[in-house]
FIKOLZA-1660 file (N, C-alpha, C; in steps of 0.1 Angstrom, whole numbers, plus 5000, padded with zeros to 4 digits):
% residues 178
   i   px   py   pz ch aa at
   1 3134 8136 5477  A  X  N
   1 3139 8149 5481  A  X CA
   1 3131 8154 5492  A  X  C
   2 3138 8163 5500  A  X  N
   2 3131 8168 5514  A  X CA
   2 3127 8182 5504  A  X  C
   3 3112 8186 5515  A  X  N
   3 3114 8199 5512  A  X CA
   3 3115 8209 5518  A  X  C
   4 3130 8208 5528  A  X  N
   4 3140 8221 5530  A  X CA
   4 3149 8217 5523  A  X  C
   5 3153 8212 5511  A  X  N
   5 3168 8211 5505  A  X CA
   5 3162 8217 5494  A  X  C
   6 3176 8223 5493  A  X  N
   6 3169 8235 5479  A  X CA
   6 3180 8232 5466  A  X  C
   7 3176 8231 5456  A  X  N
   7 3186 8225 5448  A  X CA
   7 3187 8235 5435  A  X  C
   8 3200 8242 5431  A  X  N
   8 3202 8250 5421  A  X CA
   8 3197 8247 5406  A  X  C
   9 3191 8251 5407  A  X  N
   9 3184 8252 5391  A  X CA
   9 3199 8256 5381  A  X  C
  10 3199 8249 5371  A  X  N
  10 3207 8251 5360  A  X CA
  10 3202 8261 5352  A  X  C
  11 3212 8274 5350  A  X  N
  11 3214 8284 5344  A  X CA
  11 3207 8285 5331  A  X  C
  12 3199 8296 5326  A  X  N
  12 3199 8294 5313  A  X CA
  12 3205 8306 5304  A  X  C
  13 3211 8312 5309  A  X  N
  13 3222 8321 5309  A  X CA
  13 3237 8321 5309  A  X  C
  14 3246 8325 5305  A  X  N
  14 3259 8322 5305  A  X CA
  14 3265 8331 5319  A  X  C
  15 3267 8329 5329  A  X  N
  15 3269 8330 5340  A  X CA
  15 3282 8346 5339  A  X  C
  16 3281 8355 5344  A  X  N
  16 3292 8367 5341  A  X CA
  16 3299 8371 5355  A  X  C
  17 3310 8372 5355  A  X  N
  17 3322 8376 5370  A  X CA
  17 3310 8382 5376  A  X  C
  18 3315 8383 5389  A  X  N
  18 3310 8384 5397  A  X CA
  18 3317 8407 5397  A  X  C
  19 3330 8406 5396  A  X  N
  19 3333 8417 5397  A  X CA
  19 3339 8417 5380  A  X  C
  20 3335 8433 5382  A  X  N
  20 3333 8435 5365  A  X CA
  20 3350 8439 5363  A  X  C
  21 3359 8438 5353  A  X  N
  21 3367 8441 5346  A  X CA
  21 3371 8456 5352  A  X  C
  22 3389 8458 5354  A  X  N
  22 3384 8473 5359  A  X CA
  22 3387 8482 5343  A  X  C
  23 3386 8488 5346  A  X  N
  23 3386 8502 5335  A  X CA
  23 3399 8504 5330  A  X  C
  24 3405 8507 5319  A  X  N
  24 3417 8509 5319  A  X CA
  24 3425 8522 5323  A  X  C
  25 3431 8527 5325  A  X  N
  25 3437 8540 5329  A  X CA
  25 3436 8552 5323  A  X  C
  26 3429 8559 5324  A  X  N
  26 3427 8569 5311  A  X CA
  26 3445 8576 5311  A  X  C
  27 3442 8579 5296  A  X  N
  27 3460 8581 5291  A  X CA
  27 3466 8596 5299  A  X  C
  28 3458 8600 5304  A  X  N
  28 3464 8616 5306  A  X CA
  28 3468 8609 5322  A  X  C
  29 3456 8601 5330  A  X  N
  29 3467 8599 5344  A  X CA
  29 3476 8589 5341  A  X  C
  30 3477 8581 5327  A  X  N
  30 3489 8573 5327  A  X CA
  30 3501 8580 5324  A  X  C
  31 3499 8586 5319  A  X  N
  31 3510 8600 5317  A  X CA
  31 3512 8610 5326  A  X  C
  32 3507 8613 5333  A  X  N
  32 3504 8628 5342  A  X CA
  32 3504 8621 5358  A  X  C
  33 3495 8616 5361  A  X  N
  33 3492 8611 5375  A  X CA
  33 3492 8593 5378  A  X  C
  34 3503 8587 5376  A  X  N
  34 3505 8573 5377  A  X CA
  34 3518 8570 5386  A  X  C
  35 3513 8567 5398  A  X  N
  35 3505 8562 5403  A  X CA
  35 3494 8576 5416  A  X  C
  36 3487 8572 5417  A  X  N
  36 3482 8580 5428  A  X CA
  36 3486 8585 5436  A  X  C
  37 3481 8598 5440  A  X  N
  37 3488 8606 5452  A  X CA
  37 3495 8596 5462  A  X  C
  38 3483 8591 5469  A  X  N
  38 3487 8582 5481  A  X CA
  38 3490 8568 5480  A  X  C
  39 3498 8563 5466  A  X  N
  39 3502 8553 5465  A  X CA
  39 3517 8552 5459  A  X  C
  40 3526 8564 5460  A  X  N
  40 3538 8557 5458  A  X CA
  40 3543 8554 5462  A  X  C
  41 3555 8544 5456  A  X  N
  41 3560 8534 5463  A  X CA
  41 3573 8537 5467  A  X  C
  42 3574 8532 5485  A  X  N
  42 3587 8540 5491  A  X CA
  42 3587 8561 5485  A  X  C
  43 3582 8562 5493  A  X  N
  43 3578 8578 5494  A  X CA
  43 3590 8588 5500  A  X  C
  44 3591 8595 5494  A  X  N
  44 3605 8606 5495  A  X CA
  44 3597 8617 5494  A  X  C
  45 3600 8628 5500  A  X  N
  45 3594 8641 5500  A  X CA
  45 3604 8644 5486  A  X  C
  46 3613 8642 5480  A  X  N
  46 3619 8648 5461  A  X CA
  46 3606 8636 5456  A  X  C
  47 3603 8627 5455  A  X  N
  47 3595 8620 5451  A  X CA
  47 3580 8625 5448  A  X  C
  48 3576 8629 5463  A  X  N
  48 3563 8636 5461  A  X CA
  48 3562 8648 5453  A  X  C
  49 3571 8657 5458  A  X  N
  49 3575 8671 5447  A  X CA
  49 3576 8668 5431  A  X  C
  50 3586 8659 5430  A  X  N
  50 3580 8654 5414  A  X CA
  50 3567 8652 5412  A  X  C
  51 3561 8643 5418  A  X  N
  51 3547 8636 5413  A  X CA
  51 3537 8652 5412  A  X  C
  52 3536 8662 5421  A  X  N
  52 3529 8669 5423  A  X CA
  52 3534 8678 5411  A  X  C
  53 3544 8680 5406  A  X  N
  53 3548 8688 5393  A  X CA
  53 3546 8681 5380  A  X  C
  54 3549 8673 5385  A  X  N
  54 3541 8663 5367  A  X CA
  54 3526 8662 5366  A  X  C
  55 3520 8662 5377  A  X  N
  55 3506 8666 5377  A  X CA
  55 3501 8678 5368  A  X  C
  56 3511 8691 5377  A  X  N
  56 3507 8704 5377  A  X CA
  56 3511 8706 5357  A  X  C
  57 3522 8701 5353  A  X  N
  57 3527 8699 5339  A  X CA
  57 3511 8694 5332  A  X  C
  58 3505 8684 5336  A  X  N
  58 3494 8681 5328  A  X CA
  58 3487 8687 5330  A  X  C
  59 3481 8693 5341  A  X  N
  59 3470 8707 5341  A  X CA
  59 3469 8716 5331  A  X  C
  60 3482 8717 5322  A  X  N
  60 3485 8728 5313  A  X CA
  60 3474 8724 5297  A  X  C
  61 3470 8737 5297  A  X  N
  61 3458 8736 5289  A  X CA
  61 3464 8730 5279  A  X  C
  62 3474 8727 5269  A  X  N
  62 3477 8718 5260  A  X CA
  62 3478 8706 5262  A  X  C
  63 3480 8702 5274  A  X  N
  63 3481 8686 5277  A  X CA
  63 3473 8684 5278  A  X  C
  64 3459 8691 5285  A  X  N
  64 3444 8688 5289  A  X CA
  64 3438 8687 5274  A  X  C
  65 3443 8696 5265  A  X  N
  65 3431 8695 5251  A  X CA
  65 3441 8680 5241  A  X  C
  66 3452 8679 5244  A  X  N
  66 3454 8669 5237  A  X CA
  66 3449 8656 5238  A  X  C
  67 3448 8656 5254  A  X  N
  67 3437 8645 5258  A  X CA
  67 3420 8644 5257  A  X  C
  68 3416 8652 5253  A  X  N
  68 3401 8657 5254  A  X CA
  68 3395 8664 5265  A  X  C
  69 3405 8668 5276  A  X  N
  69 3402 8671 5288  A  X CA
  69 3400 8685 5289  A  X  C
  70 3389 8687 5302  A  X  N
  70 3388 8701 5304  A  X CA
  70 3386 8699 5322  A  X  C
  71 3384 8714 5324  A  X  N
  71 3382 8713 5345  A  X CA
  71 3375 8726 5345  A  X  C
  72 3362 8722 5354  A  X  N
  72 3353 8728 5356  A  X CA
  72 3355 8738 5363  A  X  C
  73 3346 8744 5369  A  X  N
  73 3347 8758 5385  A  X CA
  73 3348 8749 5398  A  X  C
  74 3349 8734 5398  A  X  N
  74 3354 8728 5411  A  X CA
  74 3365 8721 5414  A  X  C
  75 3372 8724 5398  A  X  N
  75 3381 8716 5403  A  X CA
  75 3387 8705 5396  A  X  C
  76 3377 8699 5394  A  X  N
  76 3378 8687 5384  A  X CA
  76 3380 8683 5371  A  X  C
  77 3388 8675 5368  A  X  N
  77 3391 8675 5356  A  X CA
  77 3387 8663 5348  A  X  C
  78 3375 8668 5335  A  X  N
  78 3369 8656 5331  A  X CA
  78 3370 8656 5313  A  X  C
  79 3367 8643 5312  A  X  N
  79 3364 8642 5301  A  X CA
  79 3356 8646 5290  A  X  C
  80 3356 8655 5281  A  X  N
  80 3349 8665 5272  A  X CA
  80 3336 8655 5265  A  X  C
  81 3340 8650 5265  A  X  N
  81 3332 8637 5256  A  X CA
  81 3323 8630 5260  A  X  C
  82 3326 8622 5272  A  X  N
  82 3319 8618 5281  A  X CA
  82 3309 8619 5294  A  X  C
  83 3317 8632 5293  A  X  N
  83 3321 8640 5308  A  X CA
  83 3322 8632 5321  A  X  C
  84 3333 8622 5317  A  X  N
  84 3332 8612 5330  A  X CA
  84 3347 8620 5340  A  X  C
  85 3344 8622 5351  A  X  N
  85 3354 8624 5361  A  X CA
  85 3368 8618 5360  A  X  C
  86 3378 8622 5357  A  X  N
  86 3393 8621 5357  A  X CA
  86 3398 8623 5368  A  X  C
  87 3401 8633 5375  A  X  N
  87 3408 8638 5386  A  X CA
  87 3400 8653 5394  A  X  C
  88 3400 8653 5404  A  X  N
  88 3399 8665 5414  A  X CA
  88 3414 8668 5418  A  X  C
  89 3414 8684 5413  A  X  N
  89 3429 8689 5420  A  X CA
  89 3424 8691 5434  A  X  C
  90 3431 8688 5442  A  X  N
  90 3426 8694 5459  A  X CA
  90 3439 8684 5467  A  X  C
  91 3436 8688 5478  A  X  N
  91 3446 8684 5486  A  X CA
  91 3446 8669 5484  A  X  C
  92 3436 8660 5483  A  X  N
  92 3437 8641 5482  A  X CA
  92 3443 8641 5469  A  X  C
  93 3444 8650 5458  A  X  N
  93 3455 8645 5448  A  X CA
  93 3468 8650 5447  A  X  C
  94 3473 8653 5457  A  X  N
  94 3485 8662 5461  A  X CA
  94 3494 8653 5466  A  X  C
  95 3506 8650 5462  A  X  N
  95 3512 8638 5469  A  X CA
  95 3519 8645 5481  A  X  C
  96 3523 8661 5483  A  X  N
  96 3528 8666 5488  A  X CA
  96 3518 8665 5503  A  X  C
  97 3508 8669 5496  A  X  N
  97 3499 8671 5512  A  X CA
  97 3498 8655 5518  A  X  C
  98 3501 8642 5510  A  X  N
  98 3499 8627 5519  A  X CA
  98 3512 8632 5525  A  X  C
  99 3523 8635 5519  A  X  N
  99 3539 8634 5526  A  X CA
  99 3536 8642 5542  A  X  C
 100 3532 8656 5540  A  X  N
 100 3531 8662 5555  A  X CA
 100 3517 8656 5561  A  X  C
 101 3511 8648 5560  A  X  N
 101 3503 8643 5570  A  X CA
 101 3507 8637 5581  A  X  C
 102 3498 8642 5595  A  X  N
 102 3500 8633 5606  A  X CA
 102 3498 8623 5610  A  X  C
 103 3500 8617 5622  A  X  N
 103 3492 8604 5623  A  X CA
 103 3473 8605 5627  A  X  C
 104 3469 8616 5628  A  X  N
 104 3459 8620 5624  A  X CA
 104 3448 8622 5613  A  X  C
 105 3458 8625 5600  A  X  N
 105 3457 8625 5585  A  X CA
 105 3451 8638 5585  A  X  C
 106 3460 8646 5591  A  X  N
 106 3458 8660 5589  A  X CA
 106 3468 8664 5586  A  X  C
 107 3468 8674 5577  A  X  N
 107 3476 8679 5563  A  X CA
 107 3484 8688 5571  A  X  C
 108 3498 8689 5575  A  X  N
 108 3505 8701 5584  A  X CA
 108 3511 8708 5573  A  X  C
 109 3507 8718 5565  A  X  N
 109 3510 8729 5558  A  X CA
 109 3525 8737 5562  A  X  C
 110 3528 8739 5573  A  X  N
 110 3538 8742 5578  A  X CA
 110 3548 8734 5574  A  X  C
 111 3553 8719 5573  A  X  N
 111 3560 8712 5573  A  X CA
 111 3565 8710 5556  A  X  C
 112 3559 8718 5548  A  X  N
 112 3558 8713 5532  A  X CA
 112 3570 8719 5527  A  X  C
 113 3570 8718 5518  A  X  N
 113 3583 8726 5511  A  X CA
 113 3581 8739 5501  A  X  C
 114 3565 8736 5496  A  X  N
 114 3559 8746 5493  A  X CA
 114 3559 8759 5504  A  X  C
 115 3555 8757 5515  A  X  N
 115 3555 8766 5523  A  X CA
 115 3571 8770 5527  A  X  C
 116 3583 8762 5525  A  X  N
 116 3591 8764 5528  A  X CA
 116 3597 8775 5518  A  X  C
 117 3596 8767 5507  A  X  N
 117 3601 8778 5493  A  X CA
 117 3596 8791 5494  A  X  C
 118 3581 8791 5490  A  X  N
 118 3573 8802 5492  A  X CA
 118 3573 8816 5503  A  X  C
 119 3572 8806 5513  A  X  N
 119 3566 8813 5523  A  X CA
 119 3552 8812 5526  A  X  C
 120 3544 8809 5521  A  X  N
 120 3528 8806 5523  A  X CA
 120 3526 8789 5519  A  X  C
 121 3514 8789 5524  A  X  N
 121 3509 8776 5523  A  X CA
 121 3499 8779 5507  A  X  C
 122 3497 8764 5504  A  X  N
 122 3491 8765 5489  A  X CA
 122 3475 8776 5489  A  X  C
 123 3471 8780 5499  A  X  N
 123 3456 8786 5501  A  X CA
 123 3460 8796 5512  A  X  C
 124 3465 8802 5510  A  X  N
 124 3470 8809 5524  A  X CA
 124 3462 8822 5528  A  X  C
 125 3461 8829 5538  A  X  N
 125 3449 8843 5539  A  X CA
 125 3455 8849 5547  A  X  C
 126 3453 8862 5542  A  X  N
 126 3458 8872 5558  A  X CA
 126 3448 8875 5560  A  X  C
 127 3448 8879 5574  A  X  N
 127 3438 8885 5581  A  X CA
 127 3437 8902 5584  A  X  C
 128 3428 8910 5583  A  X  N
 128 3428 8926 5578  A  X CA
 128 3422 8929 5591  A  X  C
 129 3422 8937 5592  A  X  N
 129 3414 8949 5603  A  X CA
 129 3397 8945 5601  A  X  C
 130 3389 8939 5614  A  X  N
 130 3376 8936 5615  A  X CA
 130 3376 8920 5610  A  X  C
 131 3391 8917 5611  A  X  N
 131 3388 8901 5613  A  X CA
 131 3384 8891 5598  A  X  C
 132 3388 8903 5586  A  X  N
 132 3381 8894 5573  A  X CA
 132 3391 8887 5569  A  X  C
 133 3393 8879 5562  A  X  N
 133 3404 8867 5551  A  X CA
 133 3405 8870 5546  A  X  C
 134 3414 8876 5537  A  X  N
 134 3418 8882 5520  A  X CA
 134 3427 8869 5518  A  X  C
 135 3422 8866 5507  A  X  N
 135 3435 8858 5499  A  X CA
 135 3446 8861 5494  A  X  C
 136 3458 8850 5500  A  X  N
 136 3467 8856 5492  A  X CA
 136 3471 8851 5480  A  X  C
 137 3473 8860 5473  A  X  N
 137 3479 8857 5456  A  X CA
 137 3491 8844 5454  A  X  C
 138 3491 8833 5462  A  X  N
 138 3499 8823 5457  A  X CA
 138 3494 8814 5444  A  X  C
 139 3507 8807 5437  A  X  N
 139 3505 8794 5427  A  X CA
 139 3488 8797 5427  A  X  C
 140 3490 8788 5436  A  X  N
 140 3470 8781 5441  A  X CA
 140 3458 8792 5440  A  X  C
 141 3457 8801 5443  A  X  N
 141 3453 8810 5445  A  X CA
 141 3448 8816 5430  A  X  C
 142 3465 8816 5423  A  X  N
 142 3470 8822 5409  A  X CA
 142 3455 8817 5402  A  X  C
 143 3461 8799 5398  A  X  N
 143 3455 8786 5391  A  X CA
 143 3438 8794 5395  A  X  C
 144 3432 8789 5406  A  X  N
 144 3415 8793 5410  A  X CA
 144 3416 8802 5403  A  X  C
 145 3420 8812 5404  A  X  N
 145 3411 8825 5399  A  X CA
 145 3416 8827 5384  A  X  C
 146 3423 8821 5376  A  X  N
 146 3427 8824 5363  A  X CA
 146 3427 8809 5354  A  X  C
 147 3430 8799 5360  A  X  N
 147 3431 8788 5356  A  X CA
 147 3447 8786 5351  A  X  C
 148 3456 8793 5352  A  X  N
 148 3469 8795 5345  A  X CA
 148 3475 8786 5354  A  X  C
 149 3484 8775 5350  A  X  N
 149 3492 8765 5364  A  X CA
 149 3508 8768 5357  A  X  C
 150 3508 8777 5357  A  X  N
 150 3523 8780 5353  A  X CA
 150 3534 8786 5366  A  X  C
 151 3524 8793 5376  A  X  N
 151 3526 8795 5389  A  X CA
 151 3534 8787 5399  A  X  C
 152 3521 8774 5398  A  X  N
 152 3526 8763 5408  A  X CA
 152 3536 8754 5393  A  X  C
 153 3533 8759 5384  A  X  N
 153 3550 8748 5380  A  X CA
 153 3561 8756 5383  A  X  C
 154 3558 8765 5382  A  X  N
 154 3575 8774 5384  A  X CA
 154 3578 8773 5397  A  X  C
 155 3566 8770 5406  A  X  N
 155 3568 8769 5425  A  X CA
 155 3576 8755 5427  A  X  C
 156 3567 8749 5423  A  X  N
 156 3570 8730 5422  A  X CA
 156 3584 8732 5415  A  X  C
 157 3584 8738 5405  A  X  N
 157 3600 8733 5396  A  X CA
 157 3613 8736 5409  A  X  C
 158 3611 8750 5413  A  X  N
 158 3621 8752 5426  A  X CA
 158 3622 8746 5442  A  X  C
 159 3612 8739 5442  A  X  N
 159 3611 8730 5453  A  X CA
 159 3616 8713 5451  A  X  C
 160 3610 8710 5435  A  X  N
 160 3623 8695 5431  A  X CA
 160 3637 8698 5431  A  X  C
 161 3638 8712 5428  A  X  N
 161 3654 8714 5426  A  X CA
 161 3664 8714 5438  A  X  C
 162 3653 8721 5447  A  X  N
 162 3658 8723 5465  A  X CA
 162 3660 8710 5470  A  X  C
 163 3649 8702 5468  A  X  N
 163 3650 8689 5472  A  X CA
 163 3658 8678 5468  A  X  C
 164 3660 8679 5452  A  X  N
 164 3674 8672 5445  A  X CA
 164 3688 8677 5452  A  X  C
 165 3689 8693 5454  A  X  N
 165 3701 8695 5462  A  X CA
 165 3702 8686 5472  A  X  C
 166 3690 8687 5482  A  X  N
 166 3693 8683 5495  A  X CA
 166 3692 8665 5497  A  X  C
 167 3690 8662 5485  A  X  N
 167 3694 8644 5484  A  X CA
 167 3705 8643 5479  A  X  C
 168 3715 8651 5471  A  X  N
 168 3722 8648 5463  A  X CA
 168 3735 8652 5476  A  X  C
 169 3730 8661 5491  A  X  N
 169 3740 8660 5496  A  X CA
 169 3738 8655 5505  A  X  C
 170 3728 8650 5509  A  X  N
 170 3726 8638 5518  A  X CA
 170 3733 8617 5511  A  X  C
 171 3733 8620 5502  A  X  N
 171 3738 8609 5498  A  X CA
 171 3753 8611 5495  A  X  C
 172 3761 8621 5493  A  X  N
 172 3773 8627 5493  A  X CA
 172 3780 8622 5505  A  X  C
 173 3772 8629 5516  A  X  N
 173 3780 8627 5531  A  X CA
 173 3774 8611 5536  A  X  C
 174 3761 8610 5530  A  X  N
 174 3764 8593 5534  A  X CA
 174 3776 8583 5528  A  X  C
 175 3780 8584 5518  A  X  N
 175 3793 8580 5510  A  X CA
 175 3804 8582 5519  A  X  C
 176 3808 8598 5525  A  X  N
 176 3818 8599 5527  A  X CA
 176 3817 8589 5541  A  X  C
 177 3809 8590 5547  A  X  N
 177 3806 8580 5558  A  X CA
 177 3809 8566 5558  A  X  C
 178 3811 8554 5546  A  X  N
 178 3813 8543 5544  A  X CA
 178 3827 8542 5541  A  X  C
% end
């Protein structure tokens, strides 16, 4: 044998993957947020609006405690037990904010349907005399400062409904078309 040839020594260990096993799905996003914001499949703005209300439906403190879940002052919603991270509510778990993104991957608030319904965007501010931001009292707004998501379900519930109209007569006059 030379000695640049290097020759693997036999293991005396049982050899383990290289990539570990993934995790399984914790039950509240298999229930609540499955699949990911920015992963459904063939994407419909009624589609997104659903996903974003089935979300907001699990935020509700009874689905959160049935799961063992709680959400901190940032946002996050984790596991009481572990305290391992579940979800951040913010705009990356919002299927609504992937749908109005540009080719930029900037979130056009204007184009939503929340803002359509409403009239404000989910964080929205007026501006006062001397230039300050006041918040205004939307869903979003509601949720931060109280923790209550009954706001944005009642917002979300009339924006799937708007959006079921507006498929249900877009496929109407596509029919009458054929």
């Amino acid at each position: 044998m030379l000695d640049d040839e290097y020759v693997t020594p036999e293991p005396e260990y049982q050899p383990t993957a290289l990539v570990p096993e993934p995790e399984p799905l914790h039950p509240w996003l298999a229930e609540f947020y499955d699949p990911a914001a920015d992963m459904i499949f063939e994407p419909t703005e009624l589609k997104t609006a659903e996903h974003a209300l089935k979300k907001w439906i699990g935020i509700r403190p009874s689905n959160l405690e049935r799961h063992n879940l709680a959400i901190n002052k940032v946002f996050t919603i984790y596991d009481k037990t572990t305290f391992k991270e579940i979800l951040v509510i913010s705009w990356e778990s919002c299927a609504l904010c992937y749908w109005n993104m540009n080719e930029y991957m900037d979130t056009i608030c204007n184009t939503c349907i929340i803002r359509k319904i409403s009239g404000n965007e989910c964080s929205d501010f007026d501006i006062v005399e001397g230039n300050d931001f006041i918040p205004v009292d939307t869903p979003w707004i509601i949720w931060v400062r109280t923790g209550d998501p009954e706001p944005m379900i009642d917002l979300l519930t009339k924006c799937v409904a708007a959006l079921r109209i507006k498929s249900d007569k877009r496929e109407s006059e596509s029919a009458k078309q054929e």
